[in-house]
N, C-alpha and C positions, 0 to 999 in steps of 0.2 A: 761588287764587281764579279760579273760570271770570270767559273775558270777557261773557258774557251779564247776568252781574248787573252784573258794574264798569259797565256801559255806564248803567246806570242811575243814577247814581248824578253828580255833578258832572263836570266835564272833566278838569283839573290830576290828581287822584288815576287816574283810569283809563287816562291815558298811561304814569304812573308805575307801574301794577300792571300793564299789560301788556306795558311796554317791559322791566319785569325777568323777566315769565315767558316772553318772547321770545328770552332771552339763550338760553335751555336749548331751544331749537325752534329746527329749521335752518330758513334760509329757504327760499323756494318758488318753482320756477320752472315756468310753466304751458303747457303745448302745447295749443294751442286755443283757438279763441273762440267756439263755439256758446253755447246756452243754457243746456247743463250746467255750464261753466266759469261762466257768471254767476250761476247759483245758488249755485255750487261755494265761489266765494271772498270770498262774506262769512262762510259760515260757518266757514272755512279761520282769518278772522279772528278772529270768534268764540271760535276756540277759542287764541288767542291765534299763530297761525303769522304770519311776513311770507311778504307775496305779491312778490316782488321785482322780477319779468318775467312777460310775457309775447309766448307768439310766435303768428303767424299766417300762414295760407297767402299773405295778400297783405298789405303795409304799411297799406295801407289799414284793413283790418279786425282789424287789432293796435292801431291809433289808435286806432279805436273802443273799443274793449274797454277800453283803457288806462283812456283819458279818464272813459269811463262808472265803472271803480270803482277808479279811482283807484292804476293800478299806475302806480309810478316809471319803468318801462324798457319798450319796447315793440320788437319787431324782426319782420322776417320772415325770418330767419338762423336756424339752429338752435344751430349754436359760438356765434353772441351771447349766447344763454342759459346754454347747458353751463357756458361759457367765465368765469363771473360767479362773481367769490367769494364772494359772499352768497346764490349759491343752492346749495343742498347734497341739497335733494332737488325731485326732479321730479313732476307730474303728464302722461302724455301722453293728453289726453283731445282726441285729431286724429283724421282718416280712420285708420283701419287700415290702407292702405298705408305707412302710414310710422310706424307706431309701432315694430317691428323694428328701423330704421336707427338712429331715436332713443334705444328704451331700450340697446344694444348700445354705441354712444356712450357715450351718459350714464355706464354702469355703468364703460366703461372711462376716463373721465377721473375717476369717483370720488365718483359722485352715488349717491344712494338715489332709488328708482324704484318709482309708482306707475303702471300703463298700465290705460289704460281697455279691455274687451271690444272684438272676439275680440283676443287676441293679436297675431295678424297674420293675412294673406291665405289662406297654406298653413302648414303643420306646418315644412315646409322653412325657414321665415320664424322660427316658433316655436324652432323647436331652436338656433338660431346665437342666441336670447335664453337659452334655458337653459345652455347655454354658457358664455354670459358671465357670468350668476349664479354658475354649479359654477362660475368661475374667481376670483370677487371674492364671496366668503361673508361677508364679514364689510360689505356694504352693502343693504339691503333691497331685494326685490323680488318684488312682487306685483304680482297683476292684479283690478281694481276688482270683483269676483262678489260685491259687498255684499248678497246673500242669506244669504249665511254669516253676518253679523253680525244680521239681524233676527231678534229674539226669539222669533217663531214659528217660526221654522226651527231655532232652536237648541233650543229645547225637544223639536221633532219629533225633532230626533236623538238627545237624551236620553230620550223616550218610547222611542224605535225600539231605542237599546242598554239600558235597562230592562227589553226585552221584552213593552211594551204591545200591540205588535202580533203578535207571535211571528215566526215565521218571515216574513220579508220575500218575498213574490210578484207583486203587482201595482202598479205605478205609473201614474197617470192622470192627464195633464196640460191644461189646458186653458187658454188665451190669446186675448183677444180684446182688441182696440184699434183706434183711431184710426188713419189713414195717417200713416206718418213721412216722407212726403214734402215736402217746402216748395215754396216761392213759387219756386222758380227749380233750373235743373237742377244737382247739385254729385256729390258722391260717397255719397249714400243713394242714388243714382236708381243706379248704378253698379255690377254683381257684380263685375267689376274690380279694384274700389276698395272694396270690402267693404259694399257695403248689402245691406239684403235683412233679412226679418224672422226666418231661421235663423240669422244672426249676430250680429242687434244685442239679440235677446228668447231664441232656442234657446240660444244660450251660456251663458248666466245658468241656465238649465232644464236644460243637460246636468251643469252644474258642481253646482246646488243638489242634484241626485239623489243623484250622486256624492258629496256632504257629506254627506248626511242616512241615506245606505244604507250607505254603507262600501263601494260595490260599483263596479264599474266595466264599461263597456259591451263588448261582444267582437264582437257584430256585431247592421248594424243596415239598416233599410230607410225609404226615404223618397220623399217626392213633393213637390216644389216648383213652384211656380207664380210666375205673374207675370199677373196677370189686366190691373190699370191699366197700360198700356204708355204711354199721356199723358193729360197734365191741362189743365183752360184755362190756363196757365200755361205748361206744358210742354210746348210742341207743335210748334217747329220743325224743328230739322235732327238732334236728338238726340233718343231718346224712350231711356225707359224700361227696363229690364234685369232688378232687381234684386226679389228676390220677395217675396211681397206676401203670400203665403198656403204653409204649408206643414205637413207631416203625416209623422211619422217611427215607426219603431216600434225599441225598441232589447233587445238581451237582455245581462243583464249575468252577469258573473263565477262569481255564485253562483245562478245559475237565474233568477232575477226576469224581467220582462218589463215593458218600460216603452212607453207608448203616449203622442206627445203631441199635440196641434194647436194651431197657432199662424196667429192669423186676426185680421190687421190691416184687416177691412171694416168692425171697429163705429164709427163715427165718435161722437165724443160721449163715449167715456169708459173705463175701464180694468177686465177682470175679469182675475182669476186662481186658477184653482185647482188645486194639486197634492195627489193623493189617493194614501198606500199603505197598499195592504190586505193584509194578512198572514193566518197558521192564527189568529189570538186575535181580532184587530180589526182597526179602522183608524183613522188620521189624516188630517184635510183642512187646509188651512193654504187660508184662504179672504181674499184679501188680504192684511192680519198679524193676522190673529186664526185659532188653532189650535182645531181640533173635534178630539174624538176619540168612539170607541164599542167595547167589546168584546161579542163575538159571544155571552158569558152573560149580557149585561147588557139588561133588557128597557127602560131609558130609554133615550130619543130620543139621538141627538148630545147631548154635553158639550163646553161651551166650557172648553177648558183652558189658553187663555191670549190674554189681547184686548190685540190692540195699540192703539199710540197713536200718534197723527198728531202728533209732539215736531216736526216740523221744518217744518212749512206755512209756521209765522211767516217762515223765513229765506229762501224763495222769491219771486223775481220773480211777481208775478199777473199783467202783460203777458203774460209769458212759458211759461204755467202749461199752455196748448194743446200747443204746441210741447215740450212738457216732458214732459209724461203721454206721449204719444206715446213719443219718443224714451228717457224712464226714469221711469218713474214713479212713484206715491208710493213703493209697498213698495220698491222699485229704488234711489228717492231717498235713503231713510231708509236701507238700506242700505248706501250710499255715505258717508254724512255718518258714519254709526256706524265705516264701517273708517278714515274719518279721524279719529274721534277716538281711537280703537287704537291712532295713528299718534301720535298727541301723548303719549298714555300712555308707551308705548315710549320715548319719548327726552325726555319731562321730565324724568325724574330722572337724565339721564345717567350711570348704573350702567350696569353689565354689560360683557363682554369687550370690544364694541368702543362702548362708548359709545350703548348704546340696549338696551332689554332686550326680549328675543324673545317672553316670556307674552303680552304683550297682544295681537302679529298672530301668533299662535302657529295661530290658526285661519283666518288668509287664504287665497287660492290663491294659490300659488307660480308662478313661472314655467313647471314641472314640470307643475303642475296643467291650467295653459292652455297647452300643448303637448298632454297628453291631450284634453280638450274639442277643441282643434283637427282631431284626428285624428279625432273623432268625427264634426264639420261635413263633414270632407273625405270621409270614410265615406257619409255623405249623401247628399253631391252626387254623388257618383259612381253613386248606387244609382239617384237621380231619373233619372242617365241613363241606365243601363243596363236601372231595373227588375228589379233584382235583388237580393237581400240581399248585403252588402257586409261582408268581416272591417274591423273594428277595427286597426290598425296602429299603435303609438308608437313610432318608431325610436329610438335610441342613434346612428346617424352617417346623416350624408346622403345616402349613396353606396344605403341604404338606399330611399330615397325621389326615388329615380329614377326608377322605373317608374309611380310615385302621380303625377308633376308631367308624366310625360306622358302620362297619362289626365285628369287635370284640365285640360290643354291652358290652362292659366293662361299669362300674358308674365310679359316676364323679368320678374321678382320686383324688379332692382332699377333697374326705370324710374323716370322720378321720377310723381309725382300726376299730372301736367299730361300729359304723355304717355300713360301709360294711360286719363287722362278724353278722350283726341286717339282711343282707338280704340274709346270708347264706340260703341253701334251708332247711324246713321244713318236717316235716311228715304231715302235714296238709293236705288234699284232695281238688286240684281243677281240675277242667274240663282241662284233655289235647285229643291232636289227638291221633290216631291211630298210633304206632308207627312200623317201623318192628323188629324183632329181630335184625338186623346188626347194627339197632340203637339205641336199649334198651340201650348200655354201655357210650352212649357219653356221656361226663361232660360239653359240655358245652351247653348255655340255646338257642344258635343258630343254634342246632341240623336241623330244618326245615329250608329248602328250598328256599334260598332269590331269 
């Protein structure tokens, strides 16, 4: 019995129907305390998981979180959590600098491991996680790209292997949203420390293409910006980094050509649409409701599959600005459906080790967000160079030597506070001559290697 109707229903009985479908659900220990995590873990409840911990960047705001819904443990240690025998799987939904440290941990004390988008900073970060998965197989690990589970996209991919569209050719991506900036400077303002609207919205866009095509990106080009460098908020001794607008174009595997934009100026509210056009037709998946049209067919657009707003209820409406922004409905809904995947799998404790593989049979892997990764880092390197960039996924590190110093990234394993220590300043020092086409770059590799 889902906990959504128990709740309805008296007190006494509903502790007792979910304190027994609890037994069979490991418990949950949470990295993070944004606004995602507060939406995140009533429904986490809902679907009958315990929330057992949670951790945060500062004491402080672990108390809060605590308090606010009601988790038993709060820390800002990360072994206080690992370390807890009532947590058996993890959420890291933190900065992306430290997601790497944490799932790689986790997995080697013996946890199952959910990490929120990108994966980590570089591929470099990525691969010492796949790593630790190929070494401990037998405990889950995936990365949150809950586009895979929205119905419109699942169907798209069944249109697509159907052959409604025939031959796969063009992909057209388009994003627009609100600033994910907040009230104060943290690690979204940070390319550092992974903000920027290529990481936290193109991740999600490189991954869903890749589900939906069967195809994978070989080389690709891009432009990033950084247009808000400060806010009336944000305006003393740190500004600004992390981009704010950006435009890639990618060629995949099997010929296709993908073109996307990603443009966080609309204040006010969320579009999205991803369009492929093939030799027969095309599909749009236009929020979560799927169009499609073939090229004999003399009617308009056909709606072939309208979604449904199932998870509004379970959201903070304080919180709802801050949210769209940061993930939005389709994004939400996504996220909430791979967690119920997640219940599936291990309610009926079958299978080899105790959780059965069908239901996140369709996740991305940690495999998966190492590719996407190499894609970003493909990117970034093109916005600086201006040049079309190969595609790269290593198998060893030694590999991805020459990639980490061209991205001219720090060490990988500063802690958060450190790398937020060499965000850029308002300070004044001697730079060159820059032209306009390159005032907007964000990153510090803008010149000329």
């Amino acid at each position: 019995m889902d906990g959504d109707l128990v709740s309805e229903r008296g007190h006494a009985e509903p502790i007792f129907v979910l304190s027994r479908l609890s037994v069979m659900l490991p418990g949950i220990g949470v990295f993070g305390t944004g606004d995602i995590v507060r939406a995140l873990v009533p429904f986490l409840r809902a679907k009958g998981f315990r929330v057992e911990a949670v951790w945060g960047r500062t004491l402080e705001a672990a108390e809060n979180v605590a308090t606010e819904l009601n988790i038993p443990f709060h820390t800002n240690k990360v072994d206080d959590v690992l370390l807890r025998k009532d947590v058996d799987l993890v959420f890291i939904i933190c900065q992306p600098d430290l997601h790497a440290q944490i799932a790689v941990k986790a997995l080697g004390i013996g946890k199952h491991v959910l990490c929120d988008r990108p994966a980590g900073l570089c591929q470099l970060e990525v691969l010492k996680m796949v790593h630790a998965a190929q070494y401990y197989p037998s405990l889950i690990s995936v990365i949150s790209h809950g586009l895979r589970f929205l119905p419109a996209f699942v169907h798209m991919k069944r249109q697509i292997e159907a052959g409604y569209v025939g031959t796969v050719n063009v992909c057209d991506v388009r994003v627009h949203c609100g600033s994910m900036i907040g009230s104060q400077f943290d690690w979204m303002c940070s390319h550092l420390m992974g903000g920027g609207i290529l990481t936290m919205v193109g991740s999600h866009i490189i991954d869903v293409i890749s589900f939906v095509t069967s195809q994978r990106a070989t080389r690709v080009h891009g432009m990033m910006r950084t247009f808000t460098k400060s806010t009336e908020k944000i305006n003393g001794i740190r500004w600004i980094d992390s981009d704010d607008f950006c435009s890639f174009q990618m060629i995949l595997d099997e010929g296709a050509c993908v073109t996307a934009t990603l443009n966080s100026h609309m204040a006010g509210g969320f579009v999205q649409e991803v369009v492929v056009c093939g030799s027969r037709g095309r599909l749009a998946v236009r929020g979560a409701n799927l169009y499609g049209q073939r090229h004999t067919s003399e009617k308009e657009e056909e709606l072939l599959h309208e979604g449904a707003d199932d998870v509004a209820h379970l959201t903070n409406k304080n919180n709802s600005a801050r949210i769209n922004s940061l993930l939005p409905q389709p994004y939400l809904q996504g996220l909430f459906r791979l967690a119920g995947a997640l219940k599936e799998a291990f309610a009926t404790g079958d299978g080899e080790h105790g959780w059965l593989k069908e239901p996140v049979s369709t996740a991305a892997t940690f495999e998966d967000g190492q590719y996407v990764q190499a894609v970003i880092d493909a990117i970034k390197l093109s916005s600086a160079s201006r040049q079309w960039e190969q595609v790269t996924v290593a198998n060893d590190e030694s590999e991805l030597n020459p990639l980490m110093t061209r991205l001219n990234l720090p060490n990988i394993n500063m802690s958060s506070l450190d790398a937020l220590s060499q965000a850029p300043t308002n300070r004044i020092t001697p730079q060159r001559k820059v032209t306009s086409s390159e005032s907007h770059l964000p990153w510090s590799f803008a010149t000329k290697h």
